[in-house]
Structures are given as C-alpha cells and as structure tokens.
LORO-829006 format. One line per field, with one value per residue (C-alpha): x, y, z. Coordinates in pm, whole numbers, plus 50000, padded with zeros to 5 digits. Layout:
N
u <- c(X:...)
v <- c(Y:...)
w <- c(Z:...)
//
This chain:
638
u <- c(65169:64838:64496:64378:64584:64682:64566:64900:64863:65057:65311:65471:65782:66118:65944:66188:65929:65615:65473:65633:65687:65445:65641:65835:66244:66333:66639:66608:66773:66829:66522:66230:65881:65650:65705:65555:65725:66000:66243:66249:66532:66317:66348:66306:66030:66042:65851:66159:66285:66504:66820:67179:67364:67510:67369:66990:66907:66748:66429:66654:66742:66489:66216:66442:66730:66532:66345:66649:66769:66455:66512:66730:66499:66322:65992:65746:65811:66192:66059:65835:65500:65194:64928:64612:64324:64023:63881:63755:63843:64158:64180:64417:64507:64833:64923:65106:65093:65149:65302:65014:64828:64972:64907:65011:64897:65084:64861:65045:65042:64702:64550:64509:64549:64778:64703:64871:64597:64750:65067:65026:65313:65182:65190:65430:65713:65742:65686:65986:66202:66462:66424:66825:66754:66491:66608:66490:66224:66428:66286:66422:66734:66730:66687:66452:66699:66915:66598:66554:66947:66910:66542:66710:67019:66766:66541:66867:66890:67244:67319:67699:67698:67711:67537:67756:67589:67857:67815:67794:67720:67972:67833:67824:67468:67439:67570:67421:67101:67191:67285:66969:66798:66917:66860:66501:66394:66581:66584:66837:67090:67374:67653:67965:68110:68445:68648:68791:69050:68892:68515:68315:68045:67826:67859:67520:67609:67312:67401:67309:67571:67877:68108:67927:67946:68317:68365:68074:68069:67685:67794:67832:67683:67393:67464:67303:66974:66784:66498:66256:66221:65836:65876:65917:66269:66131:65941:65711:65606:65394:65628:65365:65615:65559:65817:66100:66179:66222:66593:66652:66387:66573:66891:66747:66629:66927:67127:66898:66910:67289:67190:67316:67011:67073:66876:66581:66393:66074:65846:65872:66040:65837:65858:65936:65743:65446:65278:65311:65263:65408:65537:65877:66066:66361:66580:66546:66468:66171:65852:65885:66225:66078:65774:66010:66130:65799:65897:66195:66121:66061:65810:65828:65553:65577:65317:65107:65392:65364:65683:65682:65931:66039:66127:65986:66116:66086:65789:65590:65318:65039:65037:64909:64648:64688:64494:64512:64406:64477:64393:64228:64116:63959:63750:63382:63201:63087:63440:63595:63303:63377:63742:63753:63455:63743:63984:63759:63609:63932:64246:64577:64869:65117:65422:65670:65686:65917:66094:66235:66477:66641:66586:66875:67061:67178:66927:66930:66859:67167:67407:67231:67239:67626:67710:67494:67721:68021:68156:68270:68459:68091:67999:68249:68178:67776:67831:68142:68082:67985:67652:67417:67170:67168:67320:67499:67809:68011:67921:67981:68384:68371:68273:68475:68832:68730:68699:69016:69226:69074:69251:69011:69172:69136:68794:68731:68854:68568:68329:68253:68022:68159:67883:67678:67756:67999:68219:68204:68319:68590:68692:68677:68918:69184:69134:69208:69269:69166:69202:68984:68643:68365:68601:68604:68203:68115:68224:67868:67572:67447:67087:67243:67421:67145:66896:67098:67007:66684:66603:66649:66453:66204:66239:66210:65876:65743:65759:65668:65320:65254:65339:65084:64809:64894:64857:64526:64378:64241:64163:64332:64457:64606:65009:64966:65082:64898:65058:64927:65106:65414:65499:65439:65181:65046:64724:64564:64309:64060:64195:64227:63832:63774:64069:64072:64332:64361:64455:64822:65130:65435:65798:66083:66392:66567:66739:66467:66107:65938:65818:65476:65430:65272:65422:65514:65717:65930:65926:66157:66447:66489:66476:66748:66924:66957:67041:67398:67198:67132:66825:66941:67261:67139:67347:67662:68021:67915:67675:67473:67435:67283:66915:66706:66355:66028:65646:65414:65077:64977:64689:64672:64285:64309:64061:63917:63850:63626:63631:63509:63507:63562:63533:63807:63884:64271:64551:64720:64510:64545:64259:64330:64246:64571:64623:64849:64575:64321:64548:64589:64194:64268:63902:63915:63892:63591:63476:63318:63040:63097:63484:63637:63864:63805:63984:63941:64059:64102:64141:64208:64461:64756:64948:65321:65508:65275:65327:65002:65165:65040:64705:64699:64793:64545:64289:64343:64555:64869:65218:65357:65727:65899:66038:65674:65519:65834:65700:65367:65449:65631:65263:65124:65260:65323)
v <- c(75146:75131:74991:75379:75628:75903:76293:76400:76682:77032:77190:77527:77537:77604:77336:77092:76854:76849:76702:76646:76321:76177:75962:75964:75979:75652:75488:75140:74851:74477:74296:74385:74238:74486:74855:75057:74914:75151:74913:74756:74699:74811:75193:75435:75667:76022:76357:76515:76522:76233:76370:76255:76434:76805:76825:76909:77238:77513:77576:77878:77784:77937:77740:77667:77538:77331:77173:77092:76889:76724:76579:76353:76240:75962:75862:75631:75358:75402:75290:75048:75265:75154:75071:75213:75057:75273:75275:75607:75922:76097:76498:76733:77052:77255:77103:77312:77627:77793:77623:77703:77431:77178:77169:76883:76819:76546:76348:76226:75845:75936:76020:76400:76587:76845:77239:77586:77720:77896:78110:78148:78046:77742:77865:77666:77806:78113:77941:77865:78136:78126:78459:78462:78516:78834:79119:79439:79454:79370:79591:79919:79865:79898:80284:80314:80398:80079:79898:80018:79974:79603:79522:79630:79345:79127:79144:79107:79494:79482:79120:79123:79426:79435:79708:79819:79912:80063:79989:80318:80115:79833:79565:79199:79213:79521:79319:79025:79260:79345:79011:78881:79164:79167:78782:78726:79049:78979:78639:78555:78779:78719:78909:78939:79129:79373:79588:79917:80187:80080:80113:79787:79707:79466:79373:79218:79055:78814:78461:78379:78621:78460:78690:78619:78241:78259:78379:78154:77820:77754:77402:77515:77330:77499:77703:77544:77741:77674:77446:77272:77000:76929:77078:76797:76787:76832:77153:76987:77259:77269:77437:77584:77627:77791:77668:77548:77151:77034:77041:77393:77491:77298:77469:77762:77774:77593:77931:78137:77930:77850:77465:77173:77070:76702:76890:76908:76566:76465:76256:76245:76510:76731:76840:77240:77313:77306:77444:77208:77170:76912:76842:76900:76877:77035:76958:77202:77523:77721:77812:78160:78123:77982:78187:78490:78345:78428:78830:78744:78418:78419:78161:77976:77979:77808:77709:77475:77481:77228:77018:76642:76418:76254:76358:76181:75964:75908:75712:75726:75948:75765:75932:76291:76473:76647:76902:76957:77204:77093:77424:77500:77144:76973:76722:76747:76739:76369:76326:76449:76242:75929:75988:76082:75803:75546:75693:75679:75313:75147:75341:75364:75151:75209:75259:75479:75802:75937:76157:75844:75823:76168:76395:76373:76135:75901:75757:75676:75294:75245:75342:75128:74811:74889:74936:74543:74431:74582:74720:75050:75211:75200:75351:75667:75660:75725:75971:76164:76148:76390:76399:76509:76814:77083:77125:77417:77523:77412:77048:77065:77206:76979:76643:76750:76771:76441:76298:76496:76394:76152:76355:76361:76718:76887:76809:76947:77265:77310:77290:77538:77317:77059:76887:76783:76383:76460:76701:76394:76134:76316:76407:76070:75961:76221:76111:75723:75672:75580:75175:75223:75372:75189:75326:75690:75613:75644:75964:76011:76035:75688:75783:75905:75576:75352:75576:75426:75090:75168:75344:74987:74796:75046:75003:74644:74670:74866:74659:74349:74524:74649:74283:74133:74404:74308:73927:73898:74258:74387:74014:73797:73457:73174:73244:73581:73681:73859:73944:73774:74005:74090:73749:73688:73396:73280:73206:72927:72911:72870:73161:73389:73339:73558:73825:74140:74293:74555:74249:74132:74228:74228:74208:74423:74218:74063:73793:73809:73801:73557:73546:73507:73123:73195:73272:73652:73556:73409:73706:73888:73625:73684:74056:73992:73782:74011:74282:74066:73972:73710:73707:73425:73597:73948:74013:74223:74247:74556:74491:74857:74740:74412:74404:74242:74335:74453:74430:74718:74650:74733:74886:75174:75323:75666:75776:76119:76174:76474:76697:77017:77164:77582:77848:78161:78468:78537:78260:78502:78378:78087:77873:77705:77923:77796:77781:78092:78304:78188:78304:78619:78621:78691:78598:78276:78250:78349:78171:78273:78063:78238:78220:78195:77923:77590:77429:77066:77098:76728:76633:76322:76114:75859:75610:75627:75526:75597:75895:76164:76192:75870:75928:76248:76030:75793:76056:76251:75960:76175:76052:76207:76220:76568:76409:76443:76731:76960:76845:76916:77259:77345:77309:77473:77806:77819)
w <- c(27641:27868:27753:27730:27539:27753:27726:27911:28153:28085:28282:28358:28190:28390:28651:28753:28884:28745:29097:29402:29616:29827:30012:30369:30417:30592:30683:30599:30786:30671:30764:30615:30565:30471:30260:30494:30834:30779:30897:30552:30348:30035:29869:30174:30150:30066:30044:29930:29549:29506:29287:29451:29184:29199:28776:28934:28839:29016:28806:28687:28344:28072:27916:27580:27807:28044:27708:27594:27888:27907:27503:27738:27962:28110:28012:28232:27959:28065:28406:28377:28451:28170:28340:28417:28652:28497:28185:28170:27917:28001:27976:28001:28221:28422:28681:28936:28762:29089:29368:29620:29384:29569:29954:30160:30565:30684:30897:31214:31442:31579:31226:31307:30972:31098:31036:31138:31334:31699:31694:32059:32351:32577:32940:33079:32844:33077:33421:33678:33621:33854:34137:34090:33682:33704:33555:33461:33151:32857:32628:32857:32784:32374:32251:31976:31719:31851:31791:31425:31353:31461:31333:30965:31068:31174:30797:30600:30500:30570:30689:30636:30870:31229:31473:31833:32149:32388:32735:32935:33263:33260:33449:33391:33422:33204:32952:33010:32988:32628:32517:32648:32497:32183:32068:32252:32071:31726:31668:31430:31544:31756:31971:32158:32318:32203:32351:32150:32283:32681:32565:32592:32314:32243:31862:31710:31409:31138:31193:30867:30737:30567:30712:31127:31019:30930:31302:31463:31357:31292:31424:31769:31996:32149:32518:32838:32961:33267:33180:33420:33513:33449:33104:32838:32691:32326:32158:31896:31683:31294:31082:30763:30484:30140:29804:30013:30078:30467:30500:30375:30597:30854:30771:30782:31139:31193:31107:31324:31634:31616:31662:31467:31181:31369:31679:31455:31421:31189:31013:30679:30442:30242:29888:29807:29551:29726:29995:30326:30708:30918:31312:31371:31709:31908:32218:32480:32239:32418:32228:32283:32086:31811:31801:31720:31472:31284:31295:31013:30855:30487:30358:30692:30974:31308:31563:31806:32020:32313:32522:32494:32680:32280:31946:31645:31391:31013:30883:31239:31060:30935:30574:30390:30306:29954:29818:29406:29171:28803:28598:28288:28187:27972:28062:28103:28446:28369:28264:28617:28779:28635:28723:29104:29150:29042:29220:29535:29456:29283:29334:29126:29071:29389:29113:29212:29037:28787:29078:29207:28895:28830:28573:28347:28128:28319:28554:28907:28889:28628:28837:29138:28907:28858:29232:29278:29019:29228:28878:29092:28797:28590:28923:28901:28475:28537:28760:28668:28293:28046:27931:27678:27794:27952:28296:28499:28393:28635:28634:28249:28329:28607:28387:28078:28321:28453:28085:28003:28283:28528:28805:29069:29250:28873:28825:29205:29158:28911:29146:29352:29565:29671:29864:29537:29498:29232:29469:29721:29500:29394:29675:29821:29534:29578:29915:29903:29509:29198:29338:29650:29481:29744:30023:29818:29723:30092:30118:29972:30263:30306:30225:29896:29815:29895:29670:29355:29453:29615:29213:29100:29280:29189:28825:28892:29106:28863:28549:28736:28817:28509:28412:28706:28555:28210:28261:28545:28555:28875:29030:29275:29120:29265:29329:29389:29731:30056:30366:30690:30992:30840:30651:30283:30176:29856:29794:29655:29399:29626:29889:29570:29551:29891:29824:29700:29427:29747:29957:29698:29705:29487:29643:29601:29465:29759:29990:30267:30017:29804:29466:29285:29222:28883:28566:28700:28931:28720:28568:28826:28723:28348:28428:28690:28499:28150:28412:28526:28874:29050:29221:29450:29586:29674:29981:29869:29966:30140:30398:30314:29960:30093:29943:30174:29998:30062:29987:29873:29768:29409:29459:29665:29772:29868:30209:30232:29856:29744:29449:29279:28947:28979:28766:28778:28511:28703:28669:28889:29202:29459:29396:29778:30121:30315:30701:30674:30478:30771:31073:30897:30856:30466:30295:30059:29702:29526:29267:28920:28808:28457:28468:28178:28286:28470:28706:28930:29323:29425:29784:29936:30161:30117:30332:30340:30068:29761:29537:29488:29118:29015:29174:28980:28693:28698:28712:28411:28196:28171:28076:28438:28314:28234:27928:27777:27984:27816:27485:27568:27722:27430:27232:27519:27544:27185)
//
C-alpha cells in the first residue's frame, strides 16, 4: 500500500468519526482556478462531517453494532489514499478518546487565531436609548417566586410547560413591562399575552418546546427593535462550543432567539466532536441578547461581542489552528521527534480524508459518478437501496418497502424524518414521479447534491497523487504543473530545476483545468474512461452538475507546529486547558512525570481545504479509515 507499513492508530469504539474535518463549507460556482479561491468549481470545503444520507448514525449504537457496520466499510485503499512522504517508524495510540482531545481555533482573514477570552457587553450596545423607551427597572416587576417558576422554564425543567403572570395593573405598558422583562431576563423564553374569564396574563412559554413551536413558528421573522444608527448592522460574536457541529449550534440559538438559522452567517463549519471556537455573525441581534444566552446554553459559550457594518462568508478565514492529544502511545520520544520534525520540515499529502466518502456501504463518490453519467435511476438505486450493515431501524423498514414496492409515499411513511436525503428523494418522487428523478433529486439541498460529485472528484485527486508520489517522489519534474496567479502552467525541465514539490499542483477532473504533460496525466483519462467518463465533455445537462475543476497542491506544510510528550495516571482527565476552563479561572492540567500512561499533544496550523486527519496520519503511519480503526479497537479493548 505505502512504502512504510502502517502501525494504525486506535479508536474509541461507538465513534462515528475517528477525526473530524478540517476543511471549510463553501459554495462553489463554475469557474474555478485554484482549490482554495472558494469560488472553485472543485469539492467545497468543510469542517463539518460530510454524510448526505439519513443511514448516519448517532454514535448511539453499541460497540458490537457499530463493528458490524463498519465490516462494510471503506478503507483508504477504497479511496485512493497510500502514500506517505516520511520514512520514519510509525506507532500507535487513541486518538480522540475524549472529545476535548481535539480543539480547533479557527484563525480568521487577518491571521488572528481566534480564542473565547471576554464575556463582557461592548459599550455601545446599551447607548441611545430612546427617552420615549425608559421604563421602570425591569427586574421590579418579576416577584421572586415568578423568577424561580420561569428560571426552571428557562433550564428545560419543565419546557413543555408554560408559567402565567396575571396583570393586576392593566396597562399597555405594564405589559409591555413584563414582556420586556421576561425575555431580556430569560433568554429563551417567550410570551403572549391571554385573556381568561376578564383577567389578562402574560403566558411565558420555552421556545424550544415542541408544543410553544407548534403555536410560534420558529421561522418567524424576527420583530423590529430600535437600533442606532452608528451601531454596525452585524453582532460578530466567538461562539466556544463543546461536542456539537456548527449548524445544530446554529439551530439551537436559532430556537432561542426566534430568528431564521439564514440570520446567522460564518466562515467555515466546524466539526462536533471536538472542542471548537470560531466568529459567527447576526443582523441586528444586540450583544446583551446574546450574552444571556450564556445563563441556559448547554455546551455553547458566546463572546467578544463587537458591531461591524458586514457579515462574513464561507472560506474568508485564512485556515485553523488544531490542537491534538493522541493517548497512550507507543512510539518512543526519538520516534515522536523524528515524526513532528517531518511534519514541520516536509508536510503530508493534501488527500482528502476518509470523511469525505461516508461511512457505509455505498460510498459517496459512486453515486456522484452515476449522477455524471446522468444514469438517475442508479442514482435513486444507491441511495434508496438496501444495504448490508448496520443502520437505524427505520432506514432499514424504509429501504426494504422501497425494494418491496418502489412506491415512493410507502417507503415515506417509514420515516419519521423526513429531512435525511432519503426522506427528500422520496418525497421529490411522489412529488413529480418515478419519470422525472433530476427534477425529484433536487428536492435534496444543493450542497448535498453536489457533495456526490464533489466525493468523486475526490477519489479521483486522490489516486492521481498517490500515482504522482509513486512515479517521481517528493521532486518537481518536467510536466508537472505550478500555478502562476491563479492560472495553471507546466514546467519545463529546466523550470522543474528551481521548484519545489510545495510549489505543484494536481487538478481536479474538469472542463476549465489542465492536465500533467507527463505520463500521469494521462493517467486521469484511463481512470475516466473505465469509469464511463469523458474527461473532455465534463459540462452536464444540468448546469449544477457541470464540473468545472480545481487545483490543490499536494503537499501541504503545516505553520505553527510544536509538540510535547506528557505523562498522566487518569484517562478520565482533559489533557488540554481550553478557553472556557480559563474564563472560569479553572487551573490546567497537571502533569505526572511518573504517569503511568503517555500521551503526545500536537499543535499546529492548516490552510483551508486540507484535512488535520491526514496530518495526524502521516505522523503516526495509521490506516485513518473506520473500516480498520473498528478492527483495531476490537483488539484494543479486548
């Protein structure tokens, strides 16, 4: 497979990733040059796990079950991962044993590495109140025991409940008083106002309660406040998050704020398992809002509020800052010397990781190579069919009605969400029919459809550069290609003399790239061509399936690298002091110079569009697919 034999790493079993992305959510459009102008037409990049299909599971299933899914699974072979750049001794450890072992800072456009350090309200968020809006001190109106009824509401002790305040004094402004009172104090909670046998009360209901949401649309749009006119449109906040990906989070305060998740806006998603910070922005919501949101949010932070006059947008960051801790390994201190000096020095191969192609039995980039084919009813078969392995029960009813009847309304009613890609195909068919699939296909987000095809190109880039590695090694030769601004070029053998295996590039299949001039190039045809492509005609019928290509470099160098070997006796501790522990002033890990166990904390920093798992991989020679870290687990723990 590679020139060194692997020492694969182990994992906890029930994981459902065994690392998470490293790369930012884009949109792509049709005419791209380079990978990491996130305008590309090439696969869009992503923090976030990238699994369309409803059959991912939960990381509830037991460790028997999830092994057992996993017999099914992908291995890096599968995808065209083999090489290696290093040629030192691989060695084994846990990765992500805890989630806290993986801490990601997402650095932003001016190269700050961004941390959850000040809670505090910027001044301006209480300045320019309107004379006409003073009222009395809110917290006068609320008795102590209404305070404790609706701080219980507010921390989901009784969600699905509601708490009444009658109105002795029945003023507008009494009420508007309460209101006011009530959702500044509670955030989270909402009210209205009822009337019952000629008393007046205002009702406080959880807006994340299923009952309050069936009466409040959480797609309201948001109500008009006074906001001035020096203030910049935009709260841009650091949202510290602990085991929870960015759009749940999202969701989340989406519930609490009654605002549309569109409000929210980004710059790359971030993976859940895993602890993260990044800058996230919202229209016209004050700071002070936000920052009491902090009293009732579970395994969500926010701070370092300030206004700016502009949201953000995916792939403006300038990359992220990872911090590692691979428990209980292996490998010497010369070993894990000689590994993170070639990571610093030399790098990794920029493949794209194994979370780029699903986790079950039918992969990602098959059902992409269908859809460039335009064989649609493959399309519906890959995704719709049974399949061997464990998944939830409900997908298994909902794929064995499909196989049984092919009625698309049948299989539906097996689902009881129908927002996974299989309840949106489905329902896109009983929509417009069995003879209109692309028409019922888009039904499915976009982002979602073009991840199939974005998952083959993948596969593609990755074989090609194990090929490139295989054939020249870590020099440049003449036909390989650079980029000079944003156009491809390829070099001569006398240009290839003053470049750097840092400076070349390999394309993403295409109608807008070129090709290698040497024999690798070539390469991308044949594998096209046994695929049912053809490499010169890759615009499609439909324009979003259109390929227009990309380059990524194949080496990627990370910046910032640094490293420790520590000693602990409990597996039970975090072995990382994160921003949330320092604001709370909770004292950092101490180490034991005789601990029993060892373990190596890795830091260091990547661009867009490159995954820390193959980093990680290149460091300790481990097969990163779950396929083989199930297997391994299995020995493990037993």
């Amino acid at each position: 497979m590679a020139e060194a034999e692997p020492v694969p790493v182990s994992v906890q079993l029930g994981e459902k990733r065994s690392c998470p992305e490293d790369e930012e959510e884009d949109t792509p459009s049709k005419k791209p040059k380079v990978e990491s102008d996130h305008k590309n037409g090439g696969p869009p990049h992503q923090d976030e796990e990238e699994e369309p299909e409803g059959e991912t599971n939960d990381g509830e299933e037991d460790g028997e079950t999830f092994a057992d899914m996993m017999k099914h699974g992908l291995t890096e072979l599968d995808v065209g991962i083999l090489k290696y750049v290093s040629d030192h001794e691989g060695f084994s450890g846990i990765l992500k044993e805890r989630y806290s072992d993986f801490v990601v800072n997402e650095i932003n456009k001016e190269g700050k590495i961004l941390h959850l350090d000040d809670l505090s309200i910027p001044a301006e968020a209480a300045e320019e109140v309107p004379e006409a809006q003073s009222q009395p001190e809110e917290s006068d109106v609320l008795t102590e025991e209404q305070k404790k009824q609706l701080g219980e509401l507010q921390h989901f002790k009784n969600k699905e409940d509601n708490v009444s305040i009658e109105v002795m004094d029945d003023t507008k402004e009494k009420r508007t008083l309460l209101h006011k009172a009530i959702k500044t104090q509670f955030a989270g909670l909402e009210t209205k106002t009822e009337e019952k046998e000629g008393r007046k009360f205002i009702v406080a209901y959880h807006a994340a309660g299923k009952k309050a949401l069936a009466e409040v649309k959480a797609t309201a749009a948001p109500r008009k406040h006074f906001w001035p006119k020096n203030r910049g449109s935009f709260c841009h906040f650091v949202l510290y998050k602990e085991n929870k990906d960015t759009m749940d989070a999202i969701n989340v305060l989406s519930k609490f704020l009654r605002l549309r998740p569109n409000m929210f806006s980004y710059m790359g998603t971030k993976d859940k398992r895993a602890i993260t910070v990044q800058e996230i922005a919202v229209l016209k919501i004050t700071a002070e809002r936000l920052a009491h949101l902090n009293k009732c949010l579970i395994n969500l932070k926010l701070g370092n509020f300030c206004y700016k006059n502009h949201p953000l947008k995916l792939g403006e960051l300038q990359g992220n800052h990872f911090t590692v801790v691979i428990r209980n390994i292996s490998g010497t201190d010369e070993q894990v010397a000689q590994a993170m000096t070639s990571l610093r020095q030399t790098g990794f191969i920029n493949y794209y990781g194994m979370q780029r192609f699903g986790t079950t039995a039918v992969p990602t980039q098959q059902v992409g190579r269908a859809i460039l084919k335009d064989n649609w009813k493959e399309v519906v078969d890959l995704i719709l069919k049974p399949r061997p392995g464990a998944e939830k029960e409900f997908l298994v009813r909902c794929r064995e009605e499909w196989a049984k009847t092919q009625d698309p309304e049948a299989a539906l009613k097996k689902l009881p969400n129908k927002r996974c890609v299989e309840g949106q195909l489905l329902r896109g068919l009983s929509m417009y029919g069995k003879k209109n699939i692309v028409t019922a296909f888009g039904l499915i987000p976009r982002n979602n459809r073009l991840m199939y095809i974005h998952s083959y190109q993948s596969v593609v880039w990755n074989t090609m550069v194990s090929r490139r590695i295989e054939a020249f090694g870590l020099k440049a030769v003449e036909g390989d290609l650079v980029l000079k601004g944003t156009t491809a070029h390829v070099l001569s053998a006398e240009e290839a003399e003053s470049r750097s295996i840092h400076d070349i590039v390999m394309p993403l299949p295409g109608f807008d790239v070129i090709y290698p001039s040497h024999h690798v190039g070539k390469g991308y045809r044949e594998l096209l061509s046994a695929d049912g492509l053809d490499i010169d005609n890759m615009r499609h019928k439909v324009k979003d399936y259109s390929l227009a290509g990309a380059y990524r470099r194949i080496i990627i160098r990370p910046s910032d690298v640094s490293w420790e070997v520590i000693k602990y006796d409990d597996p039970r501790i975090s072995l990382v002091h994160s921003d949330f522990e320092k604001l709370e002033n909770k004292p950092a890990p101490v180490f034991n110079k005789e601990g029993k166990y060892r373990a190596l904390r890795m830091e260091f920093s990547l661009p867009p569009s490159t995954y820390a798992t193959m980093a990680i991989r290149e460091v300790l020679k481990l097969d990163t697919s779950i396929k083989k870290q199930t297997q391994l687990n299995t020995t493990w723990f037993n």
